[in-house]
C-alpha positions in Angstrom: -7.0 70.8 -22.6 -10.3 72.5 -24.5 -12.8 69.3 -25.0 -14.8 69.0 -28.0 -17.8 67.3 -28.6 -19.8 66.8 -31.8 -21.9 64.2 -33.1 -24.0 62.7 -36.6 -27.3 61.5 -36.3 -27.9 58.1 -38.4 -31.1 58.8 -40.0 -29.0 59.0 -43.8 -26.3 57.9 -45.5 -23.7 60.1 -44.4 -22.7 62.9 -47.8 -20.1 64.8 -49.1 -21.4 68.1 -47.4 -21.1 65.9 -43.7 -17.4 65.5 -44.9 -16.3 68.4 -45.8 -18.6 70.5 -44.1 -17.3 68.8 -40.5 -15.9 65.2 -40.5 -12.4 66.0 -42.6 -12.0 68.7 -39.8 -12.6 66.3 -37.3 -10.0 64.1 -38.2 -7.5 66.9 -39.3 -7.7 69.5 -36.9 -10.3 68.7 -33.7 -9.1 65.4 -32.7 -5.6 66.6 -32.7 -6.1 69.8 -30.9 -8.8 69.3 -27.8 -9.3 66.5 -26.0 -12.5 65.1 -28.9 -15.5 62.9 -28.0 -17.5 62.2 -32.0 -20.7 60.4 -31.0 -23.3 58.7 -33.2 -26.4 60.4 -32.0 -28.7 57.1 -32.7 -31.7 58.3 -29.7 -31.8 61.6 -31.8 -32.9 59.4 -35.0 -36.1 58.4 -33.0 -37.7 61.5 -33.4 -39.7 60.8 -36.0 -41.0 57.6 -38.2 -37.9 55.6 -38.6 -37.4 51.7 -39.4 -35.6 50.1 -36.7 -33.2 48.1 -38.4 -32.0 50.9 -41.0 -31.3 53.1 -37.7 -29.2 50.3 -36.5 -27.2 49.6 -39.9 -26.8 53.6 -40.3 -25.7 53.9 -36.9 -22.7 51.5 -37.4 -21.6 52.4 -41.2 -21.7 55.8 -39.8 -19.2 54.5 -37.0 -17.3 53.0 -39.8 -17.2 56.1 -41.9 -15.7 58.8 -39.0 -13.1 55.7 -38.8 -12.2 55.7 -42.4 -12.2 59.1 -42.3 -9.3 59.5 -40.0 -10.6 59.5 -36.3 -8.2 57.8 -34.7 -9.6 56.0 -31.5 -6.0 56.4 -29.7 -6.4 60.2 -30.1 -9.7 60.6 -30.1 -13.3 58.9 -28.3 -15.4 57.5 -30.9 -18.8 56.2 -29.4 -22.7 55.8 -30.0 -25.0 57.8 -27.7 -27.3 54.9 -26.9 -24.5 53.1 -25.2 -23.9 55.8 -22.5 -27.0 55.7 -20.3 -25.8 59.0 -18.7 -27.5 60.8 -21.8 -30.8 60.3 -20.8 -30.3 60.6 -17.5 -29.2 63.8 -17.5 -31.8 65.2 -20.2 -34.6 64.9 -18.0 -32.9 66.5 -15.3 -32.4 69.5 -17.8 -36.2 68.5 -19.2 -36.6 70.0 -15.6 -34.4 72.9 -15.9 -35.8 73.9 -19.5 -39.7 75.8 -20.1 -42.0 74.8 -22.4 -41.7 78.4 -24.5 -38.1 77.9 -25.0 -38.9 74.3 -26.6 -41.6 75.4 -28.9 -39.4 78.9 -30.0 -36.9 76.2 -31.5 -36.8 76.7 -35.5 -36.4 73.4 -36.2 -38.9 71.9 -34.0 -41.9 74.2 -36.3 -40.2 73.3 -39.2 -40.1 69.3 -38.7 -43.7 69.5 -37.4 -44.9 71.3 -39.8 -43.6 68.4 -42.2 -44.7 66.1 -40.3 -48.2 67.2 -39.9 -48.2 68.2 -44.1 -47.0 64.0 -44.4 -50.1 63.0 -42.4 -48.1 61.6 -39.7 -48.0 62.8 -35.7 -45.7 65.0 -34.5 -43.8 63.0 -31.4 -43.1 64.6 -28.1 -39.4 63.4 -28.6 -39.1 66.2 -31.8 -40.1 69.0 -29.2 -37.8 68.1 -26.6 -34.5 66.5 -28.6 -32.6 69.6 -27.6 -32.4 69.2 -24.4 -30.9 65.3 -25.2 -28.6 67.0 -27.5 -27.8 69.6 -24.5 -27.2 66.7 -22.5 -24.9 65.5 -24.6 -23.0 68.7 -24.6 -22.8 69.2 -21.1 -22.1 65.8 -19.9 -18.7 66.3 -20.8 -17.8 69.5 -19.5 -17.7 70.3 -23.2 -15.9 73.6 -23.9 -16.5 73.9 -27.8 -19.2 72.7 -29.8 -18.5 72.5 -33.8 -22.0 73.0 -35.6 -23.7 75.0 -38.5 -25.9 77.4 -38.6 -28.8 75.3 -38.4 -27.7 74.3 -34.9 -26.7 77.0 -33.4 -29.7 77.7 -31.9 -29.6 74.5 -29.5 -26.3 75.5 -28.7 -27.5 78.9 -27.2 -30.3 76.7 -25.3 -27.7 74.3 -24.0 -25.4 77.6 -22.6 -29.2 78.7 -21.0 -29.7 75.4 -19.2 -26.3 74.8 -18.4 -26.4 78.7 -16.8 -29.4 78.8 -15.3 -29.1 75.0 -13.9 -25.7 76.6 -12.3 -27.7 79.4 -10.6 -30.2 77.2 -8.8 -28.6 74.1 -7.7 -24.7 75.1 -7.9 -22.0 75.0 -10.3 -21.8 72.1 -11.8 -22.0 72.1 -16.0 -19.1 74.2 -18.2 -21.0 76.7 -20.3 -19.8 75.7 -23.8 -19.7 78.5 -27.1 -20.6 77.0 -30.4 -17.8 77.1 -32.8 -18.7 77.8 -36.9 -16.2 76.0 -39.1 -14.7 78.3 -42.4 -15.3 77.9 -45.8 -17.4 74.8 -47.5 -19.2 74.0 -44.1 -22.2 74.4 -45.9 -22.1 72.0 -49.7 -25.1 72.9 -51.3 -27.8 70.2 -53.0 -26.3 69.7 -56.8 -29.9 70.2 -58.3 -31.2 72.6 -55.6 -28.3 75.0 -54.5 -30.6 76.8 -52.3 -30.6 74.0 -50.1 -27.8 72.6 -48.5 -26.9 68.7 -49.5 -28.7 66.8 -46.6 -28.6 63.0 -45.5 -32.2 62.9 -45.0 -33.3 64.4 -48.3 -36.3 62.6 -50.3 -34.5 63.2 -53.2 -30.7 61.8 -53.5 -30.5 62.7 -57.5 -28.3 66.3 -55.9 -26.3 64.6 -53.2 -23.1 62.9 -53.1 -22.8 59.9 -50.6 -19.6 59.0 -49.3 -19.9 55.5 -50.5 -21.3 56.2 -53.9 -19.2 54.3 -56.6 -17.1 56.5 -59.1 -19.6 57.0 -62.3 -22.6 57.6 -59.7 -20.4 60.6 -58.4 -19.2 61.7 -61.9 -23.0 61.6 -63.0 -24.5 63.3 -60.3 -21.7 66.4 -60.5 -22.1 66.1 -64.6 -25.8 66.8 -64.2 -25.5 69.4 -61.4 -27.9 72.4 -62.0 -26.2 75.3 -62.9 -27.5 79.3 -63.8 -28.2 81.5 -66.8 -25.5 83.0 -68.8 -22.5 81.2 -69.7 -19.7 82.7 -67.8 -18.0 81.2 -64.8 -18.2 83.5 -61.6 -18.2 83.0 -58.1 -21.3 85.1 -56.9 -23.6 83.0 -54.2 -26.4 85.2 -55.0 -26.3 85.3 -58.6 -24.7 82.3 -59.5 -25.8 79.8 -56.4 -25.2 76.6 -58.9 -22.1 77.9 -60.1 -20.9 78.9 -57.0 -22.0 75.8 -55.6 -19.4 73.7 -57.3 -16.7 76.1 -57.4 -16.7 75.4 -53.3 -16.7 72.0 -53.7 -13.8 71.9 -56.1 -12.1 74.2 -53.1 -12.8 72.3 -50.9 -11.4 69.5 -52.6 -8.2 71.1 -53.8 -7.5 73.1 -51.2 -7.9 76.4 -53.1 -10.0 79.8 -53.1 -13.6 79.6 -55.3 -12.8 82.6 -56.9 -9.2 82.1 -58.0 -10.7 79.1 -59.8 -13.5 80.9 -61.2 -11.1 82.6 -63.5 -9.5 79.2 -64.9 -12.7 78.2 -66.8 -14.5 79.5 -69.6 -17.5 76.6 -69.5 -19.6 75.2 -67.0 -18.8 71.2 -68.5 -15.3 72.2 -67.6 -15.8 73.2 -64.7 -18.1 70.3 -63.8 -15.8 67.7 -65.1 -13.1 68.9 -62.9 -15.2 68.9 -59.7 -16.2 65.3 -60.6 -13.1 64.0 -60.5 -11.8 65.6 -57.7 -14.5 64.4 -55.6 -14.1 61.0 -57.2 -10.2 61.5 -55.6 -11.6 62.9 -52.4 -13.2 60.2 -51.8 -11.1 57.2 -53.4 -9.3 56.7 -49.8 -12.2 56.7 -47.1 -13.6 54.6 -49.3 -10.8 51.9 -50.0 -10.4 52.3 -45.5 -14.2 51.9 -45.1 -14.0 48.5 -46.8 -10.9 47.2 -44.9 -13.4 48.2 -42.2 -15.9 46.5 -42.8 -13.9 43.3 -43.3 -13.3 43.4 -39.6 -16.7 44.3 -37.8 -14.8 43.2 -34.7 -12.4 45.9 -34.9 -15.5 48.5 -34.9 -16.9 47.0 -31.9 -14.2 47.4 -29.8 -13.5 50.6 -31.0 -16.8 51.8 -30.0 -17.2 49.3 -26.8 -13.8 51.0 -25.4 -15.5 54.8 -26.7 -18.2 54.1 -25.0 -16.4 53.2 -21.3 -14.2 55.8 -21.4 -17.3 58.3 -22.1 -19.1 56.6 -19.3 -16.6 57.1 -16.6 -16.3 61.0 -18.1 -20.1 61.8 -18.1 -20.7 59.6 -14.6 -19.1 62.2 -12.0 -21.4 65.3 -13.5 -24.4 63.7 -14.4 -24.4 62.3 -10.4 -22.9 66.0 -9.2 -26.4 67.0 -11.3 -28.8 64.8 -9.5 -27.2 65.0 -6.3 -27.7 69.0 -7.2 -31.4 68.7 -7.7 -32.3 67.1 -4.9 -31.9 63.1 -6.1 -30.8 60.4 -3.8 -27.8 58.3 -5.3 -27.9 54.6 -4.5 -25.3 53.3 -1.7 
């Protein structure tokens, strides 16, 4: 059976772009198709300046939220990173296999230092090297197909390197996985900057829907999302990114094409009152689950205690076929 393995990094309140972009997916088609492991990437948070105890809350209403959301932990594994030591065992292994020129040629890497270094703060060595943790994470599990956007499909290409290359040296030992793109509305766009997509870890949360944002928050956020010039309703990403924005969005929703509804509206209000309420809908559900979740915390823990062993006893055999590969010695 093809295994999957994807993951969210707790470092923001999980959006509507996560959902429909990946987690909806997830519950709908991955888990029920491949043989699914959905991690909450918590070591990947420590990157850069981070307050401990939001990490940790984040972490676990992010757990919460892929629950609500339809994961089912009798289908799927469900589990946070931290809580499978074989994770950082195996990075540096691949810290050993990878060069310091293909670190530094990630995109994201010079784009998060450069922020870093324009906020005044230091750039950690953790930022330069988190994708070989995240190929770790990958190739741990013999991982055949790896869900991401385009803004990760570089690390994917590094993770198939590694995983080749480490193959070559010491033996074969790590499945090479592809990087799979999901279709239409994998990217929501920011409500008052289309040009960028609708981020968790945004500054600014006046152009992004949370998952748990009540009703009127959602319907005044969507009501006051920036649209373009003129006053007719097309679907045209370059001339009409605003437009076009929430057009996908109410696809998304509704299950049918952006331009087909285009043609149904003859005013942006219209248009933006519909998409408010059918995100209002959307949501209504994973939020009513999210609070019976949260009424039993002890559910979640053994949800992710029992995600966590089962990931264990996967990742064990090929992280210790890895160091046995490299030269390691493996306690008696």
């Amino acid at each position: 059976m093809t295994r999957i393995f994807s993951g969210v990094k707790p470092t923001g309140h999980l959006t509507l772009g996560n959902y429909l972009g990946a987690v909806r997916r997830w519950a709908q088609s991955d888990q029920h198709r491949a043989d699914a492991l959905f991690c909450i990437v918590d070591l990947h948070a420590l990157t850069v300046e981070h307050d401990p105890a939001r990490v940790r809350r984040l972490s676990r209403q992010a757990a919460t939220l892929l629950l609500a959301a339809g994961l089912d932990p009798e289908v799927c594994t469900v589990f946070v990173q931290s809580h499978v030591d074989e994770h950082t065992r195996l990075s540096y292994v691949l810290e050993c296999t990878a060069t310091d020129g293909e670190m530094r040629r990630m995109v994201q890497y010079k784009e998060k230092a450069a922020l870093e270094q324009r906020r005044g703060g230091s750039v950690r060595l953790s930022l330069l090297t988190y994708p070989v943790l995240m190929a770790a994470d990958i190739l741990a599990y013999g991982t055949d197909e790896v869900p991401v956007g385009d803004d990760q499909a570089q690390h994917v290409e590094l993770t198939r390197d590694l995983a080749v290359r480490f193959n070559q040296r010491y033996g074969h030992t790590f499945v090479v996985p592809k990087a799979v793109h999901p279709p239409v509305a994998a990217r929501v766009m920011n409500l008052q900057d289309p040009g960028s997509k609708m981020g968790k870890s945004d500054d600014v949360s006046s152009g992004i829907v949370y998952l748990l944002d009540e009703p009127d928050v959602v319907r005044r956020k969507v009501l006051r999302a920036v649209t373009d010039s003129g006053r007719e309703v097309e679907y045209d990403r370059q001339a009409k990114p605003g437009v076009a924005n929430l057009l996908e969005i109410l696809a998304a929703c509704t299950g049918q094409e952006p331009g087909a509804l285009a043609g149904r509206y003859d005013s942006y209000g219209a248009l933006k009152k519909d998409t408010a309420e059918a995100v209002v809908e959307l949501l209504r559900p994973l939020q009513a689950r999210h609070a019976e979740l949260c009424a039993d915390p002890g559910y979640v823990d053994g949800v992710l205690r029992a995600g966590a062993e089962r990931a264990r006893g996967l990742a064990r055999p090929r992280v210790d076929a890895a160091y046995r590969g490299v030269g390691l010695l493996l306690p008696g």
